[in-house]
C-alpha positions in Angstrom: 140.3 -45.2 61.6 139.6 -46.6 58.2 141.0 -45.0 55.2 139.3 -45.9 51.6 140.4 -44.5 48.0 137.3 -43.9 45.8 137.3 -42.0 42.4 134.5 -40.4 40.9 133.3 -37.6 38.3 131.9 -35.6 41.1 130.8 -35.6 44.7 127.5 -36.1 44.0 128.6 -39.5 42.7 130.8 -39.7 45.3 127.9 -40.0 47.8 126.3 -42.2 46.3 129.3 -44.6 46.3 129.6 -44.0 49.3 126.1 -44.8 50.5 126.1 -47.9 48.6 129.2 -49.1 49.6 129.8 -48.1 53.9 127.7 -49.6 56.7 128.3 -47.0 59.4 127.1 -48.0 63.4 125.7 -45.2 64.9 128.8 -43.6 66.5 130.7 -43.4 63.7 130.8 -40.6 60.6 133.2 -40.0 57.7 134.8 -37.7 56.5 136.0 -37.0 52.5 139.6 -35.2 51.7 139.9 -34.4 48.0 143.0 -35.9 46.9 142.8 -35.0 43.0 140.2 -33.1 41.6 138.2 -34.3 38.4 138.5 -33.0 34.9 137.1 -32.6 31.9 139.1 -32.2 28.9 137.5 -31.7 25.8 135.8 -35.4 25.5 137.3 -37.2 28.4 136.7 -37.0 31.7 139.4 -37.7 34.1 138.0 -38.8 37.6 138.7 -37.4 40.8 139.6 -38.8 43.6 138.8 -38.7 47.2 140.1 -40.3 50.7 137.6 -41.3 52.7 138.5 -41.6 56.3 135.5 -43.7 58.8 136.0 -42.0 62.1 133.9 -42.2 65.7 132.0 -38.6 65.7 133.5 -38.9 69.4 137.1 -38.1 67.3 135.3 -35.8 64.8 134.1 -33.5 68.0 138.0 -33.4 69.5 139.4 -32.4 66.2 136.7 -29.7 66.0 137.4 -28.1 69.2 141.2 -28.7 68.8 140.8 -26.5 65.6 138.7 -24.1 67.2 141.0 -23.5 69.9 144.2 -23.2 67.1 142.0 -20.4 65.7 141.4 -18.6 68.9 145.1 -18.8 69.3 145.7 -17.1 66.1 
């Protein structure tokens, strides 16, 4: 797993970074955790930032079923 820092004014910016900048083969996803949110304060704008993790969707459907299991638990 790949983990890469990007900040951003939004997500839909964030996308687009993202879009531009990953080449993803055809068994592998992301996935974006917000690490700071972004701002606006008065004039400036304070950029958010976001982790985002490259993972096989193999991974991405364990995790799912591990968390629907947790929840079932519950």
């Amino acid at each position: 797993m790949e983990k890469i820092i990007l900040k951003s004014q939004n997500e839909e910016e964030l996308k687009e970074m993202i879009e531009r900048s990953l080449t993803l083969q055809e068994d592998e996803t992301y996935r974006v955790k917000i690490l700071k949110y972004p701002k606006k304060i008065l004039f400036v704008n304070i950029k958010g930032e976001y982790e985002v993790e490259i993972i096989k969707k193999s991974e991405l459907e364990n995790l799912e079923n591990k968390f629907s299991k947790k929840k079932k638990n519950k």
